[in-house]
N, C-alpha and C positions, 0 to 999 in steps of 0.2 A: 373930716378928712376923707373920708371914703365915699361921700359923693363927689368932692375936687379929686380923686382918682380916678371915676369911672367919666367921669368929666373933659381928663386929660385926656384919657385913651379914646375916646368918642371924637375929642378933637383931633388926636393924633393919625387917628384910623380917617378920617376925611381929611383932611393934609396929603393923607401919603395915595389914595384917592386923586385928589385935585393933582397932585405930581403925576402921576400916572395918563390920567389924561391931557397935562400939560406935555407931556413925554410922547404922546400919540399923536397930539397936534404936531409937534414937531419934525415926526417923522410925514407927517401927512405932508406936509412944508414943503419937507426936502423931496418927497417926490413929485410932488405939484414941480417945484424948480427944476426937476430933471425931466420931465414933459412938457415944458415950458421948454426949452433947451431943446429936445428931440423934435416937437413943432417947428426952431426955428431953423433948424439942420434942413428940415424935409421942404422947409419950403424955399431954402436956398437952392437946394438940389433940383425943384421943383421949378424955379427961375432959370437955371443953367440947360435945365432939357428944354422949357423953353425954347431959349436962344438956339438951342443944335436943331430942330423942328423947325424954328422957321430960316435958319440956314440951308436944310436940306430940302425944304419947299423954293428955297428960291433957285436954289441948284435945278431940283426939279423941273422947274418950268422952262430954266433956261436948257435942259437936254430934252425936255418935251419938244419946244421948238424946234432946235436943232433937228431932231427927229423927224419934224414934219417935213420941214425945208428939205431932208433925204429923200425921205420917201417921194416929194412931188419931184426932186428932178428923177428918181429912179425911174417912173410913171412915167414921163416926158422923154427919157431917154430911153425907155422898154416900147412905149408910142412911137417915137420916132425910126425905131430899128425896125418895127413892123411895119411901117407906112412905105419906108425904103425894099424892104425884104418883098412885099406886097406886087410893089410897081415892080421894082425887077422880074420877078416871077410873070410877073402879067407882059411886060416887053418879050421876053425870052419865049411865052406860050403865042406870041403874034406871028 
């Protein structure tokens, strides 16, 4: 009897061992699935900045343009005042 004692208790004592690390796997589980889950959060987010980045590049290019098409009539029309401004002055100095 007293070696089916020390028997039980050696069994018992790795049983509650083997729960212990089945209890640890478990937990490891559930955090695995909540980093699982926070991955697919960030990469949704990650698709949505996306989409605003190249909505704001395409804004972009279209006010770049606009921009230039400004600046070259400003240039044409700062050109043209001086060309007029020029010749006046040169008629009026004859």
């Amino acid at each position: 009897m007293d070696d089916f004692d020390r028997l039980a208790t050696r069994l018992e004592a790795r049983l509650v061992r083997i729960e212990d690390s089945l209890n640890m796997l478990v937990r490891i589980e559930e955090r695995q699935a909540n980093s699982d889950d926070a991955i697919k959060r960030s990469f949704e987010r990650l698709d949505k900045l996306e989409l605003r980045v190249q909505a704001v590049e395409v804004a972009h290019s279209k006010t770049d343009s606009q921009s230039l098409f400004n600046s070259k009539v400003a240039w044409t029309v700062l050109g043209a005042f001086l060309t007029i401004a020029t010749t006046v002055i040169a008629f009026q100095l004859r």
